[in-house]
C-alpha positions as protocol buffer text, in pm:
chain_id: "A"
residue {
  index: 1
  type: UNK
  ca { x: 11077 y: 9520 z: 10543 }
}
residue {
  index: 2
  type: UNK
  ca { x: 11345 y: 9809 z: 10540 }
}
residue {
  index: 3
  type: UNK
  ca { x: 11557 y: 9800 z: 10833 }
}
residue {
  index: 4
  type: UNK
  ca { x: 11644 y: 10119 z: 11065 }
}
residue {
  index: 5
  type: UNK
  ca { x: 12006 y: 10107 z: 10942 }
}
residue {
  index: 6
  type: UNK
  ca { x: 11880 y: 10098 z: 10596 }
}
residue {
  index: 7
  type: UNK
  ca { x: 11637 y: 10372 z: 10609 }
}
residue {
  index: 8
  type: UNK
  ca { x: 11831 y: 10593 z: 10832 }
}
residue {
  index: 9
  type: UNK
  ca { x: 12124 y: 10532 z: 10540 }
}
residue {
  index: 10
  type: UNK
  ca { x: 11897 y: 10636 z: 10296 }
}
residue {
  index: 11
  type: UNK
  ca { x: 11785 y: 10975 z: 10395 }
}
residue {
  index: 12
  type: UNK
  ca { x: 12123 y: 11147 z: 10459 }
}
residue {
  index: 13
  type: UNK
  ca { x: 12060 y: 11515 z: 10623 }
}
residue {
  index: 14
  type: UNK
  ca { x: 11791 y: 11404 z: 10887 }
}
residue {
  index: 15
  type: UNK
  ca { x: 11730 y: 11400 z: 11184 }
}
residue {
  index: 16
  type: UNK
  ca { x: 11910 y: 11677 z: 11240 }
}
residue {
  index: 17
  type: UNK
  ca { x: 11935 y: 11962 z: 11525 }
}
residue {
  index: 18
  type: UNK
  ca { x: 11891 y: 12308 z: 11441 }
}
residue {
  index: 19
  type: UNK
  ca { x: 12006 y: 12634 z: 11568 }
}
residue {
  index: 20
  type: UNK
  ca { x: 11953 y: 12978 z: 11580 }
}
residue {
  index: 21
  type: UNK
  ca { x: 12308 y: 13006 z: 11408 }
}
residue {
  index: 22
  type: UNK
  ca { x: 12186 y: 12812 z: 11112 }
}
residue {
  index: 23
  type: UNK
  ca { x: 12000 y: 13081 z: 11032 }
}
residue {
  index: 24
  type: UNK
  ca { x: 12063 y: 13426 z: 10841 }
}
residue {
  index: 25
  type: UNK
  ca { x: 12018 y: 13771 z: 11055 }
}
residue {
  index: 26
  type: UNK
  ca { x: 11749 y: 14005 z: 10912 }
}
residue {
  index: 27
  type: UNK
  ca { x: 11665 y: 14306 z: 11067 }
}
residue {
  index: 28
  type: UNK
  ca { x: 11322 y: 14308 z: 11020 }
}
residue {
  index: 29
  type: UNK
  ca { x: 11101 y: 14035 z: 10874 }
}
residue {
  index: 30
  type: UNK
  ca { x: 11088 y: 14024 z: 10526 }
}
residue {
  index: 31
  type: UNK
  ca { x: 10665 y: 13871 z: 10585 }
}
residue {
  index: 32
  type: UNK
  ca { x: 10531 y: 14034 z: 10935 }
}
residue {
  index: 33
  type: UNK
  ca { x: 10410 y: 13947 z: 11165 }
}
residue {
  index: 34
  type: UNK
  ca { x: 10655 y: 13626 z: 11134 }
}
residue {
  index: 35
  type: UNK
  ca { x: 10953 y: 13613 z: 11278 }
}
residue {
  index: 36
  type: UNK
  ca { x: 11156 y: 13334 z: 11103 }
}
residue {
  index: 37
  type: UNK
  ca { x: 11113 y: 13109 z: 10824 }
}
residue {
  index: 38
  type: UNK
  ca { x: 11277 y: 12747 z: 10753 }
}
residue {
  index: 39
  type: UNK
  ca { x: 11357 y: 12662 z: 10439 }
}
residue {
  index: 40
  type: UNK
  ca { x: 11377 y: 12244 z: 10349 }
}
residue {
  index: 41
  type: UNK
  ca { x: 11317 y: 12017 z: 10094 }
}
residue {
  index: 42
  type: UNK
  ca { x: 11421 y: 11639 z: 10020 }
}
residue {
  index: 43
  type: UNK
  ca { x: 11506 y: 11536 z: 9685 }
}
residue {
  index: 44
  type: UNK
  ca { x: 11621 y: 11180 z: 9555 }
}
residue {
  index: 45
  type: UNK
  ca { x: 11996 y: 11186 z: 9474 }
}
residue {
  index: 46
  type: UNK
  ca { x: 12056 y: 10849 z: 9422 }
}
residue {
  index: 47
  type: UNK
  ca { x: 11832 y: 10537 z: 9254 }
}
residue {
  index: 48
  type: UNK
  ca { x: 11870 y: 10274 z: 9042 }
}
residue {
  index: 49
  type: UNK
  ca { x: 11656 y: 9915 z: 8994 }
}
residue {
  index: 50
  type: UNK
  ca { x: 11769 y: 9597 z: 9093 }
}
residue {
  index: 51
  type: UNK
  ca { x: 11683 y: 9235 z: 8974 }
}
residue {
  index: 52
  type: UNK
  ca { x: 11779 y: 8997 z: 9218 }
}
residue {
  index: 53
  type: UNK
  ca { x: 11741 y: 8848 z: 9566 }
}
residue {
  index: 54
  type: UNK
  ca { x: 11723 y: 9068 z: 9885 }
}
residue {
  index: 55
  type: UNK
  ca { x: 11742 y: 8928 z: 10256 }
}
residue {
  index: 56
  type: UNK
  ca { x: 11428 y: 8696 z: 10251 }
}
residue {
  index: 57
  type: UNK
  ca { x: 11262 y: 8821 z: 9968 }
}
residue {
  index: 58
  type: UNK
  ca { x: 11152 y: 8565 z: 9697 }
}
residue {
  index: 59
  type: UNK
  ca { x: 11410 y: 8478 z: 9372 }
}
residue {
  index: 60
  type: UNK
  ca { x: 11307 y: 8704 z: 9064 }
}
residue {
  index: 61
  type: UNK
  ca { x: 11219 y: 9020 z: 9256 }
}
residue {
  index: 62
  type: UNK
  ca { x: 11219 y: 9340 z: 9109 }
}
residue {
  index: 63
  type: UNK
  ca { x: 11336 y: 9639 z: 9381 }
}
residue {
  index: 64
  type: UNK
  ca { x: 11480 y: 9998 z: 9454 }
}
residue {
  index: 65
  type: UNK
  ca { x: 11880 y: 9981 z: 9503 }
}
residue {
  index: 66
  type: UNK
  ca { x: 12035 y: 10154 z: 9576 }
}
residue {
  index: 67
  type: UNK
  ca { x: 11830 y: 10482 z: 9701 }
}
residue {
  index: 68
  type: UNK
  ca { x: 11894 y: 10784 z: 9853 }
}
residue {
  index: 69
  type: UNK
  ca { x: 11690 y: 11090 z: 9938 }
}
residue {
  index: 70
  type: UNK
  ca { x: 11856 y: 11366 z: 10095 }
}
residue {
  index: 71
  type: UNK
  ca { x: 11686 y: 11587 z: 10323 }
}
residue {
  index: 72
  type: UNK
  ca { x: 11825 y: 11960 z: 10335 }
}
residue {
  index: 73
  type: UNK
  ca { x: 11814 y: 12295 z: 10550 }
}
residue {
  index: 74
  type: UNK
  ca { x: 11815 y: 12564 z: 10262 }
}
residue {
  index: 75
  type: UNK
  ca { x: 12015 y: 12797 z: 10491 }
}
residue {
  index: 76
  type: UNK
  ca { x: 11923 y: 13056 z: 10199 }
}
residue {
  index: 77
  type: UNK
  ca { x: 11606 y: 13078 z: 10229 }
}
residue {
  index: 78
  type: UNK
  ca { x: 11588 y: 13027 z: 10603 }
}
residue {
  index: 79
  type: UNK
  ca { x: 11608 y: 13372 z: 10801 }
}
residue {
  index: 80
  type: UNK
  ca { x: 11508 y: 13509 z: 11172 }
}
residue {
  index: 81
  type: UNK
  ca { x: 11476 y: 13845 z: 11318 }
}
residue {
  index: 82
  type: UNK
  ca { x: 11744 y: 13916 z: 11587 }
}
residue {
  index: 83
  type: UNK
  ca { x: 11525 y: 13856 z: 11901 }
}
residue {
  index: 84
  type: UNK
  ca { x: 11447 y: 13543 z: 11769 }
}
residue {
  index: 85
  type: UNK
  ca { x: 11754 y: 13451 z: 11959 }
}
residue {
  index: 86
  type: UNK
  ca { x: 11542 y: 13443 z: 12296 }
}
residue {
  index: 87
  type: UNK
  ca { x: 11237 y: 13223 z: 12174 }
}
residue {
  index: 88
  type: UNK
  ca { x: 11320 y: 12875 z: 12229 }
}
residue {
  index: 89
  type: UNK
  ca { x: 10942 y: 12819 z: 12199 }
}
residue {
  index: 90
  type: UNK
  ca { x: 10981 y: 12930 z: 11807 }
}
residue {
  index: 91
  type: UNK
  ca { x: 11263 y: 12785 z: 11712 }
}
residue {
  index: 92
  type: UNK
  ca { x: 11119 y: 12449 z: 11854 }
}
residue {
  index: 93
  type: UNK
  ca { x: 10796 y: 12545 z: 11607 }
}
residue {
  index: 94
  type: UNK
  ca { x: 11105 y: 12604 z: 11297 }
}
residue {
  index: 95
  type: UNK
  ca { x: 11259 y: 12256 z: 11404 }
}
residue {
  index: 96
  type: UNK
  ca { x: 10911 y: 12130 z: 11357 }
}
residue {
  index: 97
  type: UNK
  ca { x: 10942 y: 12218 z: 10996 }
}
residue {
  index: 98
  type: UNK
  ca { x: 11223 y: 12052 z: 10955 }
}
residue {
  index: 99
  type: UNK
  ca { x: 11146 y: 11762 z: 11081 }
}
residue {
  index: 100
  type: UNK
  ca { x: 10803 y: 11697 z: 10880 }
}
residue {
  index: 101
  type: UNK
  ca { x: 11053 y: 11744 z: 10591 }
}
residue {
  index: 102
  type: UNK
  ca { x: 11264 y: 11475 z: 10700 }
}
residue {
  index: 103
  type: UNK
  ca { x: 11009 y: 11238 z: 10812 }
}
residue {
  index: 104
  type: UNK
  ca { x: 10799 y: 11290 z: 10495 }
}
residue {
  index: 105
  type: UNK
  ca { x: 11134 y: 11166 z: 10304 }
}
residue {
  index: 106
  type: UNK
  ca { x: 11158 y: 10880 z: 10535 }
}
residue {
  index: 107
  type: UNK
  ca { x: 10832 y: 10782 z: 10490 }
}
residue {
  index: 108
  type: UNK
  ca { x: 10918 y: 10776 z: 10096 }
}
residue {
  index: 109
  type: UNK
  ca { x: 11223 y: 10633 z: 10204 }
}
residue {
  index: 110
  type: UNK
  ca { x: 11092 y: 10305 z: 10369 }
}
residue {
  index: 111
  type: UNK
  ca { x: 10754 y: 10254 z: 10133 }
}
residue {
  index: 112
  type: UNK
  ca { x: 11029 y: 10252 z: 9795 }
}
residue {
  index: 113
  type: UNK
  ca { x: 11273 y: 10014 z: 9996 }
}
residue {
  index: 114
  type: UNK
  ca { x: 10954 y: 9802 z: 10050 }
}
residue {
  index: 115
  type: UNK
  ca { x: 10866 y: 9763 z: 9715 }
}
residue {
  index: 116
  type: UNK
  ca { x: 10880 y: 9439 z: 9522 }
}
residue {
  index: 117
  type: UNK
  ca { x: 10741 y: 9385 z: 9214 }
}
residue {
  index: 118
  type: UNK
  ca { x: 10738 y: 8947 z: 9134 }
}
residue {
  index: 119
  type: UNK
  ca { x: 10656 y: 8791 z: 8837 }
}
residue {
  index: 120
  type: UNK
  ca { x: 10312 y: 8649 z: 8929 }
}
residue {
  index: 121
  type: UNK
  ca { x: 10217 y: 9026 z: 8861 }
}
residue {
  index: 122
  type: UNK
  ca { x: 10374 y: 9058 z: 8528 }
}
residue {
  index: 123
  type: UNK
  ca { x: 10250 y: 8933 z: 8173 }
}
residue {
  index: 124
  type: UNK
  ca { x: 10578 y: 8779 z: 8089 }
}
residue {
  index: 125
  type: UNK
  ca { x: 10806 y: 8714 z: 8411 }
}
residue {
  index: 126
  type: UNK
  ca { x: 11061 y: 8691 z: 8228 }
}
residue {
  index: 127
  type: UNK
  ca { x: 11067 y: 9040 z: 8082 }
}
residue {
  index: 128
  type: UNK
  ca { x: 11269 y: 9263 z: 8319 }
}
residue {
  index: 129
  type: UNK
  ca { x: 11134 y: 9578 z: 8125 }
}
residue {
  index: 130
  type: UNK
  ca { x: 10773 y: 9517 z: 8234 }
}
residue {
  index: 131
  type: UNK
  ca { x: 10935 y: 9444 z: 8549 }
}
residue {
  index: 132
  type: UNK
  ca { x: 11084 y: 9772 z: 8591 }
}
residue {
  index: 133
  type: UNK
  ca { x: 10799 y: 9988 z: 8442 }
}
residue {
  index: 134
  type: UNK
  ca { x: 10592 y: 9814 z: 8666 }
}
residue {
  index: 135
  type: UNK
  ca { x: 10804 y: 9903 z: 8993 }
}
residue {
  index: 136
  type: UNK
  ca { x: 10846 y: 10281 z: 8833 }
}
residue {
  index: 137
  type: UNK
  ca { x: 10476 y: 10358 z: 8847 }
}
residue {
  index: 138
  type: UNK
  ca { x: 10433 y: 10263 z: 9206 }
}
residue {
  index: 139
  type: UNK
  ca { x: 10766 y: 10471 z: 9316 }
}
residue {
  index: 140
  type: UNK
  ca { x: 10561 y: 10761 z: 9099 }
}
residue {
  index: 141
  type: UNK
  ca { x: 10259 y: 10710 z: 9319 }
}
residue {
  index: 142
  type: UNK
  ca { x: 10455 y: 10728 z: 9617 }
}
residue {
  index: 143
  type: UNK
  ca { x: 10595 y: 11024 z: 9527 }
}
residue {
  index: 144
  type: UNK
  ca { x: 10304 y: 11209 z: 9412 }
}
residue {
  index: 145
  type: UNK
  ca { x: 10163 y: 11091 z: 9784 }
}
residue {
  index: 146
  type: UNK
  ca { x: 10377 y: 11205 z: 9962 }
}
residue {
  index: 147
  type: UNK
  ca { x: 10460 y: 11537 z: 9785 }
}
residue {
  index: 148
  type: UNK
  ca { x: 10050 y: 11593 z: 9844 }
}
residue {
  index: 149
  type: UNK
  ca { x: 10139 y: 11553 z: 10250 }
}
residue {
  index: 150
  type: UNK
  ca { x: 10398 y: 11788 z: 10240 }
}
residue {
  index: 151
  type: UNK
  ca { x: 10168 y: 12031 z: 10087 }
}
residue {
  index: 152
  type: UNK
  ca { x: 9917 y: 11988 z: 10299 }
}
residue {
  index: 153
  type: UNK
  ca { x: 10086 y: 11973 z: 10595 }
}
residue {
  index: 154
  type: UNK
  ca { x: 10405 y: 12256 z: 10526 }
}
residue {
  index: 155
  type: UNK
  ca { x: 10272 y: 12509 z: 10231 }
}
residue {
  index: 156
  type: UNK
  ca { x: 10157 y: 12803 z: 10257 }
}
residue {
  index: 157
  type: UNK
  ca { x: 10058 y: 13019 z: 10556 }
}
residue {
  index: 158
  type: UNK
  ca { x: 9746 y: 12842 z: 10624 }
}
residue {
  index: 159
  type: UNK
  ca { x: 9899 y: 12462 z: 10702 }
}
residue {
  index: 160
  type: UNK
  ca { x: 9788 y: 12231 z: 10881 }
}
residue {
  index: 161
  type: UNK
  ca { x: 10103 y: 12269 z: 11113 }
}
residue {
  index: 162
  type: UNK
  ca { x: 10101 y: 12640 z: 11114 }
}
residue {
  index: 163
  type: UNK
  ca { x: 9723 y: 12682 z: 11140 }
}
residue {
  index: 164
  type: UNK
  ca { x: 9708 y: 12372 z: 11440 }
}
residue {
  index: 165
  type: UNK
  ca { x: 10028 y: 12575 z: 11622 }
}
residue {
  index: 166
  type: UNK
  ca { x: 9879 y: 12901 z: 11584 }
}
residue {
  index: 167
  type: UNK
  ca { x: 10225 y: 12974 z: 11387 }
}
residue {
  index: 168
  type: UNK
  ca { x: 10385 y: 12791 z: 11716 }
}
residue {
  index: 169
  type: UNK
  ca { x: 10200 y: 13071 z: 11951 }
}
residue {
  index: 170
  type: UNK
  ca { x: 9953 y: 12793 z: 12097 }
}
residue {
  index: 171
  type: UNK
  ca { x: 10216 y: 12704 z: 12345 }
}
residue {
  index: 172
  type: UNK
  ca { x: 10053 y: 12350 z: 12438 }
}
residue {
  index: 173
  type: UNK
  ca { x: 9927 y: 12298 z: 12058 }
}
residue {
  index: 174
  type: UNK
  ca { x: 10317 y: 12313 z: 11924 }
}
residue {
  index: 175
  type: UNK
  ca { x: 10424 y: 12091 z: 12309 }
}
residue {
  index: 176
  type: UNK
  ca { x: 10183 y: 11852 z: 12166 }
}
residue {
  index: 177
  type: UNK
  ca { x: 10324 y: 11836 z: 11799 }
}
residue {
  index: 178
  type: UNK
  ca { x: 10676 y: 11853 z: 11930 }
}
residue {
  index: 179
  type: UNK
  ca { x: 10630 y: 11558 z: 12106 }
}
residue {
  index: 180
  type: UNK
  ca { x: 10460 y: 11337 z: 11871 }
}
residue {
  index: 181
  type: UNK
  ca { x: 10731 y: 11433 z: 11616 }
}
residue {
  index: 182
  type: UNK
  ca { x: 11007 y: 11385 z: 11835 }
}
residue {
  index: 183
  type: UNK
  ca { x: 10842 y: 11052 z: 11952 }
}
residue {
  index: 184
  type: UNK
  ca { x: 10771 y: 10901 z: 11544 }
}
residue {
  index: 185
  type: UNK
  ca { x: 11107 y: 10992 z: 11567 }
}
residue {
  index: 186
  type: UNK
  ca { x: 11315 y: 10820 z: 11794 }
}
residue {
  index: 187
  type: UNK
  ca { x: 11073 y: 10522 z: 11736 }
}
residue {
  index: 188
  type: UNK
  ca { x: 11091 y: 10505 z: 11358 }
}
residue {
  index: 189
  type: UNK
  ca { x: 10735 y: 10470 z: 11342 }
}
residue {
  index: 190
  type: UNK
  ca { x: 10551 y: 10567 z: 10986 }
}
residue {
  index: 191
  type: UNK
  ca { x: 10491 y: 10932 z: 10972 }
}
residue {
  index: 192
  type: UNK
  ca { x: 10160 y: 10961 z: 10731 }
}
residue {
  index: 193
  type: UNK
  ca { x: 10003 y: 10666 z: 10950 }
}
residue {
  index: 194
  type: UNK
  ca { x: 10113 y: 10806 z: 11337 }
}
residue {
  index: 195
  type: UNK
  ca { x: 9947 y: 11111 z: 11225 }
}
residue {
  index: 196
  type: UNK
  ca { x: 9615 y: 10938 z: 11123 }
}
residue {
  index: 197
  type: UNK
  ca { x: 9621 y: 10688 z: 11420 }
}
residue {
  index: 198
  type: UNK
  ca { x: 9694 y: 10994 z: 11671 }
}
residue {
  index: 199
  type: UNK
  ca { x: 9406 y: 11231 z: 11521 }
}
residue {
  index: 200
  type: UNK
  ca { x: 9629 y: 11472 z: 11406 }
}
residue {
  index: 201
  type: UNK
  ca { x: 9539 y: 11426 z: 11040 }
}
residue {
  index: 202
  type: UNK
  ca { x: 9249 y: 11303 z: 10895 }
}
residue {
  index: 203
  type: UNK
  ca { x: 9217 y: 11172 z: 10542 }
}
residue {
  index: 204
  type: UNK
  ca { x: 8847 y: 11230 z: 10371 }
}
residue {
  index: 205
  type: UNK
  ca { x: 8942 y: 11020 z: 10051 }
}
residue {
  index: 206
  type: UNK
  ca { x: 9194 y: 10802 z: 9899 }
}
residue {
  index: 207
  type: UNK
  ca { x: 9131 y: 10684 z: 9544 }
}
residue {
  index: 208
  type: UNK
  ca { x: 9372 y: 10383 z: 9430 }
}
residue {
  index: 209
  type: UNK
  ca { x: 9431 y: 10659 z: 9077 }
}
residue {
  index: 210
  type: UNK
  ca { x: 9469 y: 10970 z: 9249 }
}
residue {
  index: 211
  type: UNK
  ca { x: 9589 y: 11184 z: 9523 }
}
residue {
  index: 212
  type: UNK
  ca { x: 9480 y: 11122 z: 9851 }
}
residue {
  index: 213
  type: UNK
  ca { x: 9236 y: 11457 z: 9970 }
}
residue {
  index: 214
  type: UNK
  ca { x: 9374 y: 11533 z: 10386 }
}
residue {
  index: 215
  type: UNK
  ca { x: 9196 y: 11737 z: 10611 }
}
């Protein structure tokens, strides 16, 4: 299992603090009734595949090192209107943002460190290109999971963040979220499943070839 040293090495950019100064000035909002936007995204910047021997994994294991997946503030895109400045209760909801970015990369983060593909599941053990395209379909499906979470929870106006905060207006709805993202967190607990096991997201189906469907 990935360590907190390792995983917090490989997601450079999170957790991080933001502030209203982060942000670009508008004088009105470019998409009323809103009155900021945070732009974020995580992207893999650094990978390669390893034969070898980790810390008590088995001899002849097949793994992701190293890895990194950098988690970003797009201070471009991200904007607030000047009496934004007095809403602590919004930019809490705008930090929120942020960090589902960053824990959705840590969560892709820690399942790719986790990883091992052995021979017993290969044809020929011996043949570290079946190794490899082995490992590089399930860090594809992990991928494609977790890019499905972060649409379902973070796009579009109707998200499951923005629709359960009431756009962070539902003062005890985005207290609630706050604190269960600030709690996975300081804990380093597994984002998709803390959300599942604290009824915050539900997921209706979750085929072994396919996406999972949320709700």
């Amino acid at each position: 299992m990935a360590t907190k040293i390792q995983i917090k090495a490989a997601t450079p950019g999170f957790p991080r603090q933001l502030k209203w100064n982060d942000y670009k000035w508008v004088d009105q909002s470019p998409i009323p009734p809103f009155e900021a936007l945070t732009g974020s995204s995580y992207k893999v910047t650094q990978w390669g595949y390893t034969l070898g021997t980790a810390p008590n994994d088995r001899r002849g294991s097949y793994f992701v090192d190293p890895l990194k997946i950098t988690v970003s503030f797009i201070a471009d895109s991200s904007w607030a209107v000047p009496s934004a400045r007095n809403n602590p209760r919004l930019l809490a909801h705008e930090q929120g943002h942020f960090d589902i970015t960053g824990l959705i990369a840590r969560d892709f983060a820690t399942r790719v460190l986790d990883l091992r593909v052995y021979g017993p599941e290969m044809f020929n053990a011996n043949d570290p290109d079946e190794g490899v395209s082995r490992l590089d379909k399930k860090v594809k499906r992990i991928s494609q999971r977790m890019g499905a979470l972060w649409d379902f929870l973070q796009q579009g106006v109707d998200c499951l963040y923005d629709k359960d905060t009431g756009h962070g207006n539902d003062q005890q709805a985005q207290r609630d979220w706050s604190a269960l993202l600030n709690h996975i967190k300081h804990f380093n607990l597994g984002f998709e499943e803390t959300l599942v096991a604290r009824g915050f997201l539900r997921i209706v189906s979750d085929p072994p070839d396919g996406l999972p469907t949320y709700s």
